[in-house]
N, C-alpha and C positions, 0 to 999 in steps of 0.2 A: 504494500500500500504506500502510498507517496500524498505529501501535503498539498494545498489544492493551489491552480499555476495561480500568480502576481496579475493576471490578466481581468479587466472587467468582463461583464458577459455583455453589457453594451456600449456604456462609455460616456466620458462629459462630452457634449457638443460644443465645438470652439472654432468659428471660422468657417463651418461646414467639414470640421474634420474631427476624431472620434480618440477621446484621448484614453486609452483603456490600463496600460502598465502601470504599476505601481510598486512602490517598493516600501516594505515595513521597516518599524525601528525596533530597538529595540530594548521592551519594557523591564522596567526595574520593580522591586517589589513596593515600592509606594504605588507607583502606576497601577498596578495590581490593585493592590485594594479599593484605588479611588473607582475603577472597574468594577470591584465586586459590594461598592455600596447597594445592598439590593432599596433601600428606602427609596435611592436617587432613581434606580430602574421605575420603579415602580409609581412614585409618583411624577414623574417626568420622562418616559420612556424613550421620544424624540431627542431631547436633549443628553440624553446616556447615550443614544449611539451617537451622535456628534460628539461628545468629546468623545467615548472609548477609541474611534477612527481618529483622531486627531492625536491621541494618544500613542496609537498604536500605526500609525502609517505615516514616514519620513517623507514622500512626495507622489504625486502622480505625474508621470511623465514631466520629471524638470521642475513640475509645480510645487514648492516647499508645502508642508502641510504639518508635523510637528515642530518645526523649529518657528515657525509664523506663529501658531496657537500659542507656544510660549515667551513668545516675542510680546503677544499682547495679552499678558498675565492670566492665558488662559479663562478671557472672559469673551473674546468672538472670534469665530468659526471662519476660516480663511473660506473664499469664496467657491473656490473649486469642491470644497467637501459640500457648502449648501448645493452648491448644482448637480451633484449625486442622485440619478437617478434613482427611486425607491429601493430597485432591485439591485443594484448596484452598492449600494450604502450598506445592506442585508450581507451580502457577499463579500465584501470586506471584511467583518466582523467572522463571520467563521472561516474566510482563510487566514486571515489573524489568528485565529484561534488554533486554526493548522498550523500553523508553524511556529508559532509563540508558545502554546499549551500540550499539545496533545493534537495527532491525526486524527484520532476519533474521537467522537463527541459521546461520551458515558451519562448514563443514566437518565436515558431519555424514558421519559413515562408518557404510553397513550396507553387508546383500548379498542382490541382486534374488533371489525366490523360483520366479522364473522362470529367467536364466541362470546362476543361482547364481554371479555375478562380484561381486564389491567394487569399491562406488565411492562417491564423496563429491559432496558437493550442499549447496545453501542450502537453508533451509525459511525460508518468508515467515512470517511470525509469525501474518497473517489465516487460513492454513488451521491452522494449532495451534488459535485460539480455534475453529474450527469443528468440528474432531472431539472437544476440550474439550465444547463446549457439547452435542454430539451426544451425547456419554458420559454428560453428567449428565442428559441430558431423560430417563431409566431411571430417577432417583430419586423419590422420594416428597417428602409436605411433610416428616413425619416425621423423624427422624433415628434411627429405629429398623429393624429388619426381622424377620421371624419366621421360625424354620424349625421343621415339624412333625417330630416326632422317627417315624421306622418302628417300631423297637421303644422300646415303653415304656421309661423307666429306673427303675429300683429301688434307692434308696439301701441301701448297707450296714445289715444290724441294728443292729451296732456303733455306729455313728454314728446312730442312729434321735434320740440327743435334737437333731439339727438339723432333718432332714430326717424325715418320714413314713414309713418302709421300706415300709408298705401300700397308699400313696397316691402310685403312678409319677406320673415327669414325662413329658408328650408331647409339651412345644414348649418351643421357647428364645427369648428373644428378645435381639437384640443390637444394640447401636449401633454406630454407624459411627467404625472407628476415627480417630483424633488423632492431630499430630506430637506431641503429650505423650507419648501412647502407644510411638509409635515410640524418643522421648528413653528412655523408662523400660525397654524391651526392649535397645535398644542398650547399655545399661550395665549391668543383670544376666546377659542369656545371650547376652551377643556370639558366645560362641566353640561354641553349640550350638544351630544351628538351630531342630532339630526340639523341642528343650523353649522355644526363641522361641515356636514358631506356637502351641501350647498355651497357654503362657503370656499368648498376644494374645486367643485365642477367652475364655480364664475371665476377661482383664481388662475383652472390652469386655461380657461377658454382662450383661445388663438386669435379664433377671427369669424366670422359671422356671415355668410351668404343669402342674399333676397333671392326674390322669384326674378328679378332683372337682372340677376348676377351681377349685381354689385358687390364687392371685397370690402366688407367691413373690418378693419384689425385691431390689432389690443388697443391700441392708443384710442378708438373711434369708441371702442364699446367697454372699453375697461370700469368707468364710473355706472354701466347699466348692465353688468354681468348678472348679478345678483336677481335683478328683475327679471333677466331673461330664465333663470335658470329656475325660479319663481312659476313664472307664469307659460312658458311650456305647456305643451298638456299633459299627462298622463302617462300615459302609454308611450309619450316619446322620454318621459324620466326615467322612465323603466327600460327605453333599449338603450339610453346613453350607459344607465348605471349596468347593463348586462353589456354594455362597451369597456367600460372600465375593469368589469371581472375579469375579462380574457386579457390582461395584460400580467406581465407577472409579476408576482408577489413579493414583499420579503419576506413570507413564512414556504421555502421550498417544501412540495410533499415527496416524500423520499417510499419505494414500495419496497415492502418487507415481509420475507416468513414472522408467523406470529410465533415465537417460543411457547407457548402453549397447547395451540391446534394445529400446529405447522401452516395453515391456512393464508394466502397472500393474504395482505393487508396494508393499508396505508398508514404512515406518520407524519404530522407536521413538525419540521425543526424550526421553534422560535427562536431568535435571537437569545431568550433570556434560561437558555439552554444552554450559554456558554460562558466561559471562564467562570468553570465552578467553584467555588469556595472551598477549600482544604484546611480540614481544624488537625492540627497538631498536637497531638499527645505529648506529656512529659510524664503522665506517669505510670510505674510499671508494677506487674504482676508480681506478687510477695507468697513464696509461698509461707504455709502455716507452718509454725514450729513444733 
């Protein structure tokens, strides 16, 4: 078995060119811990994996990334790590973990879909990079994607001097979201979901097409994202958001015999699966006299 490559699965976008290598550093045992605060996981999970990656990764392609983070006392996130794609950002963190920690990632806990039992197991880090890479071979060069709207949309009259109220939009087009993205959700609507996912669809929208085929782009609809994503109908929220499922994730599902029923079965590897904690014994078996 072999740790997973320094390669993105798709890369920062720069110039129209795709910046994917990356080289780790390499962590010391305070870095460690400030890793395994599980409090900071837990109530800040976007924010844990920006720094753990800034922590744990010296540059991407030329681009400094721990020595910048502590250049600025380690209070913001050099720019190239927010433009990390979701799946991207995901991928770092356990090939850090391959080659920093351990190739396999231990004691992974799910429950087989067949005997419905709980149980725990390694995952070798070579099958992560495979269903990784199986995930992204879905994506385009692109870093855009379009969805055709069903019913037209029709801006408010009210609002006519942004948008055309006579000239519906019929497609959207969106980028793929960023940990930036993720950073900037996590700290406005932590504590309400459902105005998050809105909040994510108007922040990554691109650009906006009428029935006239006019090109509306960020700059033109960025202040009326919200309404659109809003006021849509139905049925067209529901295929954007089943747009957004077929992109991939950062929880890879990795397919596995169930130690129980031998039975294929699936796992998800969360991030918060890695760099486990190790409590240290000092003290020892006595025997009786």
């Amino acid at each position: 078995m072999s740790a997973l490559p320094l390669t993105l699965p798709f890369g920062v976008l720069r110039n129209g060119n795709r910046l994917k290598s990356f080289e780790l550093f390499s962590i010391n045992a305070g870095d460690l811990n400030l890793i395994q605060d599980d409090t900071y996981q837990k109530n800040h999970p976007s924010r844990w994996i920006a720094r753990t990656i800034c922590l744990c990764v010296d540059s991407i392609e030329g681009n400094s990334v721990r020595a910048e983070f502590d250049r600025e006392g380690r209070k913001k996130y050099p720019e190239i790590v927010l433009d990390l794609p979701a799946l991207d950002s995901a991928f770092v963190l356990y090939a850090a973990h391959s080659h920093l920690i351990n190739e396999k990632i231990t004691n992974v806990t799910s429950v087989c879909q067949m005997c419905q039992r709980k149980f725990t197991m390694d995952i070798e880090t070579e099958d992560l990079a495979r269903e990784i890479n199986n995930d992204v071979s879905i994506m385009t060069s692109d870093d855009t994607f379009v969805v055709d709207l069903m019913d037209p949309y029709s801006y408010p009259v009210k609002d006519s001097q942004i948008l055309d109220s006579n000239d519906p939009i019929v497609s959207l087009e969106f980028r793929i979201p960023t940990l930036g993205d993720s950073l900037k959700l996590e700290t406005e609507f932590r504590d309400n979901e459902i105005h998050a996912e809105a909040a994510l669809l108007s922040l990554v929208m691109k650009s906006a097409t009428t029935t006239s085929g006019n090109l509306l782009k960020r700059q033109e609809i960025a202040s009326v994202a919200r309404k659109i994503i809003n006021g849509v109908s139905a049925r067209d929220v529901v295929a954007i958001n089943n747009a957004f499922s077929r992109l991939p994730h950062m929880t890879p599902i990795v397919s596995v015999s169930c130690p129980l029923c031998s039975e294929d079965t699936e796992v998800s590897i969360r991030p918060t699966v890695l760099f486990p904690r190790v409590t240290i014994s000092f003290s020892r078996n006595r025997t009786k006299e």
